[in-house]
C-alpha positions as CSV (number, residue, x, y, z in Angstrom):
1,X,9.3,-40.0,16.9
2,X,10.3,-37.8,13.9
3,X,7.6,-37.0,11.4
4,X,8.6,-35.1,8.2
5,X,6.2,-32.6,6.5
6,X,4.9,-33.6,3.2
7,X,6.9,-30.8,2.0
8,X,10.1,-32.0,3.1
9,X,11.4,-28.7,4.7
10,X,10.9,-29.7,8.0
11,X,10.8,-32.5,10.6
12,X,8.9,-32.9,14.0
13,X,10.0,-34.3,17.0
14,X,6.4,-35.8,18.1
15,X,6.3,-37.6,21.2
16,X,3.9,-40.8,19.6
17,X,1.7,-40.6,23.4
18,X,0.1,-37.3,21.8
19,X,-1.5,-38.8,18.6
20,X,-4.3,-41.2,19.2
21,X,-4.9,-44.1,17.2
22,X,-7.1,-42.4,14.9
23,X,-4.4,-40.1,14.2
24,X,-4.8,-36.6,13.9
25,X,-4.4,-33.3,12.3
26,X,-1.0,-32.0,12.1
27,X,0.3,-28.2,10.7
28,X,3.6,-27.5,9.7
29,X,5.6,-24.3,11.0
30,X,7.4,-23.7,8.0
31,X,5.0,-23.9,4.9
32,X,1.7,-24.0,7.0
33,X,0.5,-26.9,5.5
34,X,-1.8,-29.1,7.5
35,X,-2.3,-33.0,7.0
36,X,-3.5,-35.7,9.0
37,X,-1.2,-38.1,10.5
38,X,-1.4,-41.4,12.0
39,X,0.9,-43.9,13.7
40,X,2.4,-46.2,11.5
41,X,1.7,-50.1,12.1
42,X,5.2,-50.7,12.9
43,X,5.4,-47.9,15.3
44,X,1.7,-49.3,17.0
45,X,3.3,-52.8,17.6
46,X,6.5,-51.7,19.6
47,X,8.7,-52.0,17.0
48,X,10.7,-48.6,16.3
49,X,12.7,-49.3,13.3
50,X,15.6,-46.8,13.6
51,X,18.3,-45.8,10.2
52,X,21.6,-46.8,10.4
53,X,22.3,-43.9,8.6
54,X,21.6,-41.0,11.0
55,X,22.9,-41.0,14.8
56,X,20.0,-40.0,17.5
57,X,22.2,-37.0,18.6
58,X,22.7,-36.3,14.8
59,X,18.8,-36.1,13.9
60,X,18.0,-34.4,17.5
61,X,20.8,-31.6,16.4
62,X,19.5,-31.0,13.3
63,X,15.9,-30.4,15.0
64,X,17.1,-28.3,17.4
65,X,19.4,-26.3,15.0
66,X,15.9,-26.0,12.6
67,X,13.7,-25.3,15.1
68,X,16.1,-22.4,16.4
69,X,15.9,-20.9,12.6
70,X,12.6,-21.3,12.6
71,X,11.8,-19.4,15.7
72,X,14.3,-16.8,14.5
73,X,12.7,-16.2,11.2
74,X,9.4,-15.7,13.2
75,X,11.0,-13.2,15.7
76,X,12.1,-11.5,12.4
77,X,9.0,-11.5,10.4
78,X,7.4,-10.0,13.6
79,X,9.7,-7.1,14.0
80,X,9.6,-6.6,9.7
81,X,5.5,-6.3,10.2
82,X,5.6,-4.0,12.9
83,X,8.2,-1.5,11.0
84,X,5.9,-1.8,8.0
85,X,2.8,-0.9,10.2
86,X,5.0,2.2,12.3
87,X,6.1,3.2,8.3
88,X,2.5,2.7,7.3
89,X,0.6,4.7,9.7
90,X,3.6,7.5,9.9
91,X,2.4,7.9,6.1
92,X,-0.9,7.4,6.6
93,X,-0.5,10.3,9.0
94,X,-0.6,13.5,6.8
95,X,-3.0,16.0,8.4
96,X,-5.1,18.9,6.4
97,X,-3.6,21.3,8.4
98,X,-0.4,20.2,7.1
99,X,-1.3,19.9,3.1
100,X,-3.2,23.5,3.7
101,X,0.4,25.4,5.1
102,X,2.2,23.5,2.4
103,X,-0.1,25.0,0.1
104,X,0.3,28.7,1.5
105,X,3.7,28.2,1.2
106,X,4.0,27.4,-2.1
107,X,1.4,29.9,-3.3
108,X,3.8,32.5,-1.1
109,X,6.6,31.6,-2.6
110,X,5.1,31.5,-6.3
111,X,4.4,35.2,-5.5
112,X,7.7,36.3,-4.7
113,X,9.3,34.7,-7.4
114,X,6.7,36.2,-10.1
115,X,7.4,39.3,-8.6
116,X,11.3,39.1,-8.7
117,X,10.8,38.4,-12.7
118,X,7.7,40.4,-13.4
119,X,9.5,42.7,-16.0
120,X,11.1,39.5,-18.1
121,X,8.1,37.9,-18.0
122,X,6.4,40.9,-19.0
123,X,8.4,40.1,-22.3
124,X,6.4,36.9,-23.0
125,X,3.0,37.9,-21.6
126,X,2.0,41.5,-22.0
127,X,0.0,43.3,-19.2
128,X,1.6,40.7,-16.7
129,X,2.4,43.5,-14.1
130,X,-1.4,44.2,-14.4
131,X,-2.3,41.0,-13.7
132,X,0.5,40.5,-11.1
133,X,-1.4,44.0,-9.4
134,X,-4.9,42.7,-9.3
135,X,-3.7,39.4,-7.9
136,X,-2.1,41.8,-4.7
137,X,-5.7,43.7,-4.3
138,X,-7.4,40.1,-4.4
139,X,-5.0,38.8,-1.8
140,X,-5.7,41.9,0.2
141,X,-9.3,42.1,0.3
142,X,-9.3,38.3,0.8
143,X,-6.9,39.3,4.2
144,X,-9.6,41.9,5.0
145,X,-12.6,39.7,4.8
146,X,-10.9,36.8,7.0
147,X,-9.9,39.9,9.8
148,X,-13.6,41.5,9.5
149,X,-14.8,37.7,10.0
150,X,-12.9,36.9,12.9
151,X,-14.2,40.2,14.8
């Protein structure tokens, strides 16, 4: 028997030995909407009234041929959800050790480039090679501590 979701995306091929007279509680694959269902009278008496319209082979195609998409888009949505978890977690995996060498880095290479300009920018800010000095004798002593500490 074919049973259409209220929707009207999708049709079921139900065999009508699996739904007790009360009826019972049905959930569409496509829009996951549940409702309950129950055997019409016509189909409770014996007599299966059948369109003239559609062919067997014609509705059983088209059930197959949706049923296929269906299981398709699911395979699909599967594999989308794990990529987005693998992405998620790749990003979620930034370390401190990580953000603490970028930040050397960056520092190191600030440095280097206020020392390659330190007589234009001298120009702007006065006493900048001073300042540029005491920053080297804080680096160093900071270097000294963290050797004397490891000892």
């Amino acid at each position: 028997m074919i049973v259409s979701c209220p929707c009207g995306k999708k049709k079921f091929n139900l065999d009508i030995s699996l739904i007790p007279e009360e009826g019972r509680l049905l959930q569409c694959g496509t829009c996951d909407r549940k409702w309950h269902y129950s055997i019409p009278l016509d189909t409770k008496a014996g007599n299966v009234k059948i369109s003239t319209n559609f062919s067997v082979s014609k509705i059983d195609n088209d059930f197959v041929s949706n049923e296929i998409k269906t299981k398709n888009d699911i395979e699909n949505e599967i594999k989308e959800s794990i990529n987005n978890n693998v992405i998620e977690k790749k990003q979620n995996n930034i370390s401190i050790l990580s953000i603490l060498s970028l930040s050397i880095v960056s520092f190191l290479a600030l440095i280097i480039l206020l020392d390659t300009f330190k007589y234009q920018i001298e120009i702007i800010i006065p006493n900048f090679n001073s300042y540029l000095t005491n920053l080297y004798v804080t680096i160093n002593d900071i270097y000294l501590f963290l050797i004397d500490l490891i000892r």
